[in-house]
DOPA-548578 format. One record per atom (N, C-alpha, C): y, x, z; residue number from 0; residue in one letter. Coordinates in Angstrom, 1 decimal. Layout:
# residues N
Y,X,Z,pos,code
Y,X,Z,NUM,A
...
***
This chain:
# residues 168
Y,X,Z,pos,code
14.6,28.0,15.9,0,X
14.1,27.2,14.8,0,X
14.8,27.7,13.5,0,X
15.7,27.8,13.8,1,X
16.7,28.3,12.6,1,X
16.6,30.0,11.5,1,X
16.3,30.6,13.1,2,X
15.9,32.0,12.9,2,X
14.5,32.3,12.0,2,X
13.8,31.4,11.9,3,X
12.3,31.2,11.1,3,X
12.6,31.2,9.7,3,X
13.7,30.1,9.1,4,X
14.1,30.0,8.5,4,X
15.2,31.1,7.7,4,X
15.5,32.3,8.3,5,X
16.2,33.3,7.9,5,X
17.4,33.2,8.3,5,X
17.9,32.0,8.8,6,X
19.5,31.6,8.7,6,X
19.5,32.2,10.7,6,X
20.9,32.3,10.7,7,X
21.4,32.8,12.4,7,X
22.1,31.6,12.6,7,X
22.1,31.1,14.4,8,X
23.4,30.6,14.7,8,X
24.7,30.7,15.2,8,X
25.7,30.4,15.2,9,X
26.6,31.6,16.3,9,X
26.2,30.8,17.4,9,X
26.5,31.9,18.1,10,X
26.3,31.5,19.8,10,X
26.9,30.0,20.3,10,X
28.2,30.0,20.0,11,X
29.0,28.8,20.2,11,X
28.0,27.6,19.7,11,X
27.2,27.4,18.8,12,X
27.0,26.0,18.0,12,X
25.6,25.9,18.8,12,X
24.9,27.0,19.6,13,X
23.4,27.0,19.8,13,X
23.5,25.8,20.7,13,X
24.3,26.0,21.8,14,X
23.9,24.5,22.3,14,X
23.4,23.2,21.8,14,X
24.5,23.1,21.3,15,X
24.9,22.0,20.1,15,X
23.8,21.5,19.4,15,X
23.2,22.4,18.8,16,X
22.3,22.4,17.9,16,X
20.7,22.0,18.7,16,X
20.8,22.9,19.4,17,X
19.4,22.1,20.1,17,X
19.4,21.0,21.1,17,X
20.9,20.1,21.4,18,X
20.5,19.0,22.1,18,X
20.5,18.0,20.8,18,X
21.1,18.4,19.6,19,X
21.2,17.3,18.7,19,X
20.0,16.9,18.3,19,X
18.9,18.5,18.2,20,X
17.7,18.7,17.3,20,X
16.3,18.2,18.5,20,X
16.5,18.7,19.6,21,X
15.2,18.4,20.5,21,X
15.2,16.5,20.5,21,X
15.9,15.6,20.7,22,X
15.4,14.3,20.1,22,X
14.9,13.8,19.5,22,X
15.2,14.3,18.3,23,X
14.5,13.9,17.4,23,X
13.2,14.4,17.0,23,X
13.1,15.8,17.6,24,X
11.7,15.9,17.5,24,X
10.4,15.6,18.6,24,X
10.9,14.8,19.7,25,X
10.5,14.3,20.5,25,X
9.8,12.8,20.3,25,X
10.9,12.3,19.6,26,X
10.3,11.0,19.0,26,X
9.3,11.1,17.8,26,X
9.5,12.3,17.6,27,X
8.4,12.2,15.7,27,X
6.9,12.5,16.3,27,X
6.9,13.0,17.6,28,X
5.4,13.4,17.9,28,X
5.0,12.2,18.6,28,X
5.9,11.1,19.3,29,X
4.8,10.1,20.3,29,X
5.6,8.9,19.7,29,X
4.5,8.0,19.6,30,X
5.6,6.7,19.7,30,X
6.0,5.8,20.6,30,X
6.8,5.4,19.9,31,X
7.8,4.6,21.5,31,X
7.2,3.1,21.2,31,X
6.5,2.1,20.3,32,X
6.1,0.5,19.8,32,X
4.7,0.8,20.4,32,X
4.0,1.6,19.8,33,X
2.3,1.4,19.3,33,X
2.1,2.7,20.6,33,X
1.2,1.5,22.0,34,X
0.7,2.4,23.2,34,X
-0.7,2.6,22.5,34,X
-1.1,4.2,22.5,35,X
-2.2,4.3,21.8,35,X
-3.3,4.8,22.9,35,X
-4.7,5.0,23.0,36,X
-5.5,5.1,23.6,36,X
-5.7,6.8,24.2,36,X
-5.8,7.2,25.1,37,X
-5.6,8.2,25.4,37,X
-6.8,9.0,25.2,37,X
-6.9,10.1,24.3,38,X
-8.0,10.7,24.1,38,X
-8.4,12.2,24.7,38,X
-9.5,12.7,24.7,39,X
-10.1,13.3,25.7,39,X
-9.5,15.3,24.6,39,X
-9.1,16.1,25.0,40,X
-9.4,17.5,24.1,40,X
-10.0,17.7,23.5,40,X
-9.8,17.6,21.7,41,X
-10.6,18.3,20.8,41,X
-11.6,16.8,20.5,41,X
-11.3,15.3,21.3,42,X
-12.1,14.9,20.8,42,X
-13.8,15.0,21.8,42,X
-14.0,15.6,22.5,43,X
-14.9,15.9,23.0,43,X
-15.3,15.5,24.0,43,X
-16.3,14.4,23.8,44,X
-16.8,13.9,25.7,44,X
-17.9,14.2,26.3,44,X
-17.7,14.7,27.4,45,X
-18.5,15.5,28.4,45,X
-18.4,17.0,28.2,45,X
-19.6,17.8,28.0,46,X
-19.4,19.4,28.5,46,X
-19.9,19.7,27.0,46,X
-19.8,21.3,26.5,47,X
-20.8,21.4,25.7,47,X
-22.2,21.5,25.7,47,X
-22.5,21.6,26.9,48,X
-24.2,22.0,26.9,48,X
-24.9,20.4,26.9,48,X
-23.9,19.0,26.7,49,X
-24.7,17.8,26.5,49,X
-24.8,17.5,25.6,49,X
-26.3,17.0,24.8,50,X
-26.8,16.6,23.9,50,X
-25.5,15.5,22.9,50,X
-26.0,15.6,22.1,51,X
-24.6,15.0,21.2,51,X
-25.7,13.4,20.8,51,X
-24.2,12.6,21.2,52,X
-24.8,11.5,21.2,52,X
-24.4,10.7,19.6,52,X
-25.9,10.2,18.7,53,X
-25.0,9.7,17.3,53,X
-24.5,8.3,17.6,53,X
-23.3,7.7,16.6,54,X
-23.1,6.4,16.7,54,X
-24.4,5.5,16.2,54,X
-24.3,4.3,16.5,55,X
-25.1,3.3,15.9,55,X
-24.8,3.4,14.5,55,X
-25.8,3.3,13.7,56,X
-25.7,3.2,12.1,56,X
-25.4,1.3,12.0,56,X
-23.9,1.4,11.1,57,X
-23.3,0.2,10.7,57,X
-23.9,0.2,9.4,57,X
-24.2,-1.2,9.3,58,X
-24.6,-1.8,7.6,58,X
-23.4,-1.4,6.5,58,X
-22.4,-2.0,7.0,59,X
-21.2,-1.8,6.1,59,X
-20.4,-0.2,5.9,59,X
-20.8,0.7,6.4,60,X
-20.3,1.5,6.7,60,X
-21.1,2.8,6.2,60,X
-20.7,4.2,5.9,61,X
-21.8,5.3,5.4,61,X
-22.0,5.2,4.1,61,X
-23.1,6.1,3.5,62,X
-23.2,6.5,2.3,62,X
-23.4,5.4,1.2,62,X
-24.0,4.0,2.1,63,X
-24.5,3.2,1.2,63,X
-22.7,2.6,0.6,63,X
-22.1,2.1,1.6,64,X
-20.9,2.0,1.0,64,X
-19.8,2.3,-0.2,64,X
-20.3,3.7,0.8,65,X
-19.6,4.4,-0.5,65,X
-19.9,4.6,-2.0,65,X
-21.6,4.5,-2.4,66,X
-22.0,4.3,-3.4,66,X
-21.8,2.9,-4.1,66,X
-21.6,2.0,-3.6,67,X
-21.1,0.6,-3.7,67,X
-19.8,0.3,-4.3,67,X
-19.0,1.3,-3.6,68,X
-17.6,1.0,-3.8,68,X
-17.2,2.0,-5.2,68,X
-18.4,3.0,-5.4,69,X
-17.9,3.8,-6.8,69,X
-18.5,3.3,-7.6,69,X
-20.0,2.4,-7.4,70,X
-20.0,1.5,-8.6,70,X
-19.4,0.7,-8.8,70,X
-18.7,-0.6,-8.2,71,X
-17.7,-1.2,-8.3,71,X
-16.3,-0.9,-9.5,71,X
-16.2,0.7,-8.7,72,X
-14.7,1.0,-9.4,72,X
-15.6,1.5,-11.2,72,X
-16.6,2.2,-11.1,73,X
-17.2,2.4,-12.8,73,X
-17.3,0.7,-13.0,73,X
-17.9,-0.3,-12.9,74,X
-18.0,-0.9,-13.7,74,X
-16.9,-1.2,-13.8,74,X
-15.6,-1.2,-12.8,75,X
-14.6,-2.3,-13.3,75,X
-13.5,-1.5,-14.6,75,X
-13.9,-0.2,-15.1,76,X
-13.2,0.3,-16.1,76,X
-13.6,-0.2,-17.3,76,X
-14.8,-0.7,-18.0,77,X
-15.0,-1.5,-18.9,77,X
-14.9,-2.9,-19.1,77,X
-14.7,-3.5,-17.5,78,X
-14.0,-5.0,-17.7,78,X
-12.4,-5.0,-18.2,78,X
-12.0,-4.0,-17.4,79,X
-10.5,-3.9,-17.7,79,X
-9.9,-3.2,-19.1,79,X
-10.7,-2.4,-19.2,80,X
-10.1,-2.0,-20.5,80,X
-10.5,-2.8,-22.0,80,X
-11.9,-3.5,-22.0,81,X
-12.3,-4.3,-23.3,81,X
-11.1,-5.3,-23.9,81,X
-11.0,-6.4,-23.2,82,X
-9.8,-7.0,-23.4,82,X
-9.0,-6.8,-24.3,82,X
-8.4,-5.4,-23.8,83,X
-7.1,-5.0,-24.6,83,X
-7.7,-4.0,-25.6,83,X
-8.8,-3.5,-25.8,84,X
-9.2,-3.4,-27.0,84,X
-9.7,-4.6,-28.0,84,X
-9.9,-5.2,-27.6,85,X
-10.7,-6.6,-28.4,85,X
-9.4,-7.7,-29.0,85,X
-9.0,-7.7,-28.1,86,X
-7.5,-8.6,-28.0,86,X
-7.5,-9.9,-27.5,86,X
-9.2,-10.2,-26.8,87,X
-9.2,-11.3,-26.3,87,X
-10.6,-11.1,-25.3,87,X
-10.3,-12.4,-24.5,88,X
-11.2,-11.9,-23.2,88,X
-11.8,-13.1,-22.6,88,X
-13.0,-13.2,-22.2,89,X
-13.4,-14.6,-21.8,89,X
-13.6,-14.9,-20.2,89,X
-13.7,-16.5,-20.1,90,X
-13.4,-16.5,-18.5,90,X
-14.4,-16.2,-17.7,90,X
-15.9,-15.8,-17.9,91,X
-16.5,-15.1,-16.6,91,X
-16.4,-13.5,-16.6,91,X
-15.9,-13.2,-18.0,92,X
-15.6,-11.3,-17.9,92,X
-14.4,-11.9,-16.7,92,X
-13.5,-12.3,-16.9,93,X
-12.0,-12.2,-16.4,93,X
-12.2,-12.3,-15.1,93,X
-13.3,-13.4,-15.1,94,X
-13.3,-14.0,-13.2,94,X
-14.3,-12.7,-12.7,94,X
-14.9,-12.2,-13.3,95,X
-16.0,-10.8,-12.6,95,X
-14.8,-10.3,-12.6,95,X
-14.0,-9.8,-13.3,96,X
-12.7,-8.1,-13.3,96,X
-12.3,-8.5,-12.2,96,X
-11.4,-10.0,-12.2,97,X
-10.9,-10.3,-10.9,97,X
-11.6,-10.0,-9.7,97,X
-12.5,-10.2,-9.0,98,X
-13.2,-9.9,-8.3,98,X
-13.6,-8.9,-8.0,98,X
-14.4,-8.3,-9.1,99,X
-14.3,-6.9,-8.5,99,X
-13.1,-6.1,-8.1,99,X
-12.0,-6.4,-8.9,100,X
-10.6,-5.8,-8.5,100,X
-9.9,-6.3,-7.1,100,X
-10.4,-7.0,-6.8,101,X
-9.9,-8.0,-5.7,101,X
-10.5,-7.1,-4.6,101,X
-12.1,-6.9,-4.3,102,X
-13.2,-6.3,-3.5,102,X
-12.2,-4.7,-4.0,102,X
-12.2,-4.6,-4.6,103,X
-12.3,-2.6,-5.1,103,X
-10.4,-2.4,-3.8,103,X
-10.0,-3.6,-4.0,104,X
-8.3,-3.3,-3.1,104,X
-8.7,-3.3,-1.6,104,X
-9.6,-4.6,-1.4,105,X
-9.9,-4.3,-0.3,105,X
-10.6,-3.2,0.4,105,X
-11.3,-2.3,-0.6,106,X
-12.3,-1.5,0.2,106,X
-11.3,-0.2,0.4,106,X
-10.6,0.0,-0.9,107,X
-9.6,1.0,-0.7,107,X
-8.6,0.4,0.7,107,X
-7.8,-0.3,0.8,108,X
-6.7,-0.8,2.5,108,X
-8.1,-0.2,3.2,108,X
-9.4,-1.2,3.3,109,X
-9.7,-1.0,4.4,109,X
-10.4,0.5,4.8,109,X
-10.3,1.8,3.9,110,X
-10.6,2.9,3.9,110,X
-9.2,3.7,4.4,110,X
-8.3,3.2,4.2,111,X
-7.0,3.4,4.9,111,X
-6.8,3.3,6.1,111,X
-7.4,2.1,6.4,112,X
-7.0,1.6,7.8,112,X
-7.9,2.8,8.7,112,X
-9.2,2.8,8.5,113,X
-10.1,3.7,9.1,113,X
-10.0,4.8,9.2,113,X
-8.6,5.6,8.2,114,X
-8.6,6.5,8.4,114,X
-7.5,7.0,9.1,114,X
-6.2,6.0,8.9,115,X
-5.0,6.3,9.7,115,X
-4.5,4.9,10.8,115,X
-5.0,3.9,11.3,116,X
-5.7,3.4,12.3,116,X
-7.1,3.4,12.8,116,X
-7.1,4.5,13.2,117,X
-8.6,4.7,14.1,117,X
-8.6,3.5,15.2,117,X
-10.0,3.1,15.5,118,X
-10.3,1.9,16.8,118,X
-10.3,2.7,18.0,118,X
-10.5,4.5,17.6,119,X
-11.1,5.0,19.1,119,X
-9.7,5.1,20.1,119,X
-8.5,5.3,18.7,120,X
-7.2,5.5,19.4,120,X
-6.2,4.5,19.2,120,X
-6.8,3.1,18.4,121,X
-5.5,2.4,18.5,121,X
-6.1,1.2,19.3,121,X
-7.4,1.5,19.2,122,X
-8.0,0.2,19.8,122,X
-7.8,-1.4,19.2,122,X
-6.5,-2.1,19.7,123,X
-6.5,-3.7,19.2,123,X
-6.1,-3.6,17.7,123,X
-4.9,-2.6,18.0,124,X
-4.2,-2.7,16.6,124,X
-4.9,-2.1,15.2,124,X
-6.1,-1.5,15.6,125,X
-6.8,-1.3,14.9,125,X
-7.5,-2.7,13.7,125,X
-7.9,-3.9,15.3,126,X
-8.8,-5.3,14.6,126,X
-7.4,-5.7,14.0,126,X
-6.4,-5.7,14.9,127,X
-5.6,-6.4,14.2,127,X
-5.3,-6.1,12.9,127,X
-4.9,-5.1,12.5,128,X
-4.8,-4.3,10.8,128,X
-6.0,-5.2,10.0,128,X
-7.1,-4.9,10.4,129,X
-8.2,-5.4,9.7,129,X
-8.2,-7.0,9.7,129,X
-8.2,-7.6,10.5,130,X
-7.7,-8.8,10.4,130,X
-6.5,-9.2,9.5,130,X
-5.4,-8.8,9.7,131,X
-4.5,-8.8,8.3,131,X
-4.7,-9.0,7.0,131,X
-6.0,-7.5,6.5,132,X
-6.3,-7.1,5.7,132,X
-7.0,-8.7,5.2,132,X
-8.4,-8.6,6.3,133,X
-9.0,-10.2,5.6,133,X
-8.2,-11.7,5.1,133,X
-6.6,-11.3,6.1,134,X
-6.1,-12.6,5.5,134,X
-6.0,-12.8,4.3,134,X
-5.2,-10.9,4.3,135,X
-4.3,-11.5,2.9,135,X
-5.3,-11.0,1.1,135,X
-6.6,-10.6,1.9,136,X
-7.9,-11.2,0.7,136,X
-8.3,-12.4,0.6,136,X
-8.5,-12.9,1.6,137,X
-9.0,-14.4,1.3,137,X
-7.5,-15.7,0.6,137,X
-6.4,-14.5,1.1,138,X
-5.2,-15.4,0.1,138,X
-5.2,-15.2,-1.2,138,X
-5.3,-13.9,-1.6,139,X
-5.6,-13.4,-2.4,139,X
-6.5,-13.6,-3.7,139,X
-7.8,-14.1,-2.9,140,X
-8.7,-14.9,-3.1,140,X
-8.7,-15.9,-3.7,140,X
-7.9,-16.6,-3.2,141,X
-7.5,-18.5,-3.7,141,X
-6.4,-18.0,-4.7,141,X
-5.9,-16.9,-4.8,142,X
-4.6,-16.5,-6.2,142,X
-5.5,-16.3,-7.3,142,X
-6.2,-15.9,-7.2,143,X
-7.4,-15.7,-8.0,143,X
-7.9,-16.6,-8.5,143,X
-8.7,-18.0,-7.5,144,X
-9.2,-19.3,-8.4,144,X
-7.9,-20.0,-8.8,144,X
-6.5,-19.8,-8.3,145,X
-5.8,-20.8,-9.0,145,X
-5.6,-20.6,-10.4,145,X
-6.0,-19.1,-10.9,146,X
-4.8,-18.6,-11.4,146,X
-6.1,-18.6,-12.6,146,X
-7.2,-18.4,-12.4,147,X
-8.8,-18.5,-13.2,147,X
-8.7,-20.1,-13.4,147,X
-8.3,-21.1,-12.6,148,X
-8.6,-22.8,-12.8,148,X
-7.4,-23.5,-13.7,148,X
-6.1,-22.7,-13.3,149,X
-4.9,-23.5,-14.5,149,X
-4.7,-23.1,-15.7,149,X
-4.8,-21.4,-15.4,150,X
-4.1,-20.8,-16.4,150,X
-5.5,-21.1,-17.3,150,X
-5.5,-20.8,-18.5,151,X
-6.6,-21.1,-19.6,151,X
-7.1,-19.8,-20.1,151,X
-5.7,-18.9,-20.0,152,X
-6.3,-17.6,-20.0,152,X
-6.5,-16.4,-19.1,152,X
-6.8,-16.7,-17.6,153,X
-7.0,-15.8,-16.8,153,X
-5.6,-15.1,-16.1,153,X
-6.4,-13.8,-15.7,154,X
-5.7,-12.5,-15.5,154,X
-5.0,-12.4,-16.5,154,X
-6.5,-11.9,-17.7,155,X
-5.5,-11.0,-18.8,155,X
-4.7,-11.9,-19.7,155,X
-4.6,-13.0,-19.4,156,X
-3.7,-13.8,-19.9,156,X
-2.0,-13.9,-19.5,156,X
-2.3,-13.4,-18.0,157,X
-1.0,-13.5,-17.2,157,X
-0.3,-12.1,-17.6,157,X
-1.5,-11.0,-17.5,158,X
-1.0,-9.6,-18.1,158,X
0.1,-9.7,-19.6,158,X
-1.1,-10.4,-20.2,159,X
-0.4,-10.1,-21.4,159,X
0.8,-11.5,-22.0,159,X
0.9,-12.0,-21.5,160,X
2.5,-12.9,-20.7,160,X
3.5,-11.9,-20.2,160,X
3.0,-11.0,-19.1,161,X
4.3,-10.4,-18.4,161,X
4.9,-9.7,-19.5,161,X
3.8,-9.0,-20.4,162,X
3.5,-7.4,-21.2,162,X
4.2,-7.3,-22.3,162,X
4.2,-9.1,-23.2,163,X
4.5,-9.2,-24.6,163,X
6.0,-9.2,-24.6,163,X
6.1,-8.8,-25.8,164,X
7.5,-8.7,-26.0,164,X
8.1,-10.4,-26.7,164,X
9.5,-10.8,-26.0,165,X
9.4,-12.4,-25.8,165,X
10.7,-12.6,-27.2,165,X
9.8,-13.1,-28.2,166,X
11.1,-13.7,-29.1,166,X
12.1,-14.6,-29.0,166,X
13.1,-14.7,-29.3,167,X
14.0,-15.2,-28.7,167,X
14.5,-16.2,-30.0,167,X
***
């Protein structure tokens, strides 16, 4: 390993060195918590000479999505940015930004999860992640109407609270 690297070891430390080092690289490739689904070489089920089978086409899922989620993210740069050009912002712009920005987090986690919890290989912990995810939107969610129903001025009201500089 070392030798790759250009460096030598003496003889004496080689032992040493690879009972310290083979542990830990043992553990970085499998996990010891999360039993994951055992999958087939390369991904491949059955032989090559069988016909390739497609998945079921999902509503939520595919091209239409994705164009969904990039309009989302274009319109939500002119909700977010007027505000603070204008210097003031009203409560159905603020309650649309919220929302869209609320939806645009979720789509992003749950583009995450799909890509580094797969279902084919994590199977439960896969629903579970996603399950999570819907909790802590719909918590999320109610931070949103509390924060749209008390506060008088929204989001960018809370923004520009954190933001202003506070006289003393």
């Amino acid at each position: 390993m070392l030798t790759r690297l250009g460096l030598s070891v003496r003889p004496a430390l080689a032992p040493v060195l690879r009972s310290t080092i083979r542990p830990t690289s043992q553990i970085a490739y499998r996990s010891l918590f999360i039993k994951t689904i055992p999958q087939p070489p390369g991904n491949i089920i059955g032989t090559v000479n069988d016909a390739y089978a497609t998945p079921p086409p999902k509503v939520f899922a595919g091209s239409r999505h994705w164009t969904f989620e990039r309009l989302v993210t274009i319109g939500l740069t002119p909700l977010v940015v007027a505000p603070f050009i204008t210097g003031t912002s009203s409560a159905p712009i603020d309650a649309v930004m919220s929302s869209l920005l609320l939806y645009h987090c979720f789509a992003g986690f749950e583009n995450c999860i799909a890509d580094y919890i797969p279902a084919r290989v994590f199977g439960v912990w896969h629903s579970a992640a996603l399950g999570l995810l819907f909790f802590g939107t719909v918590i999320a969610g109610y931070g949103i109407y509390v924060i749209e129903t008390t506060n008088n001025e929204g989001l960018f009201g809370l923004f520009k609270k954190i933001w202003t500089k506070q006289k003393n």
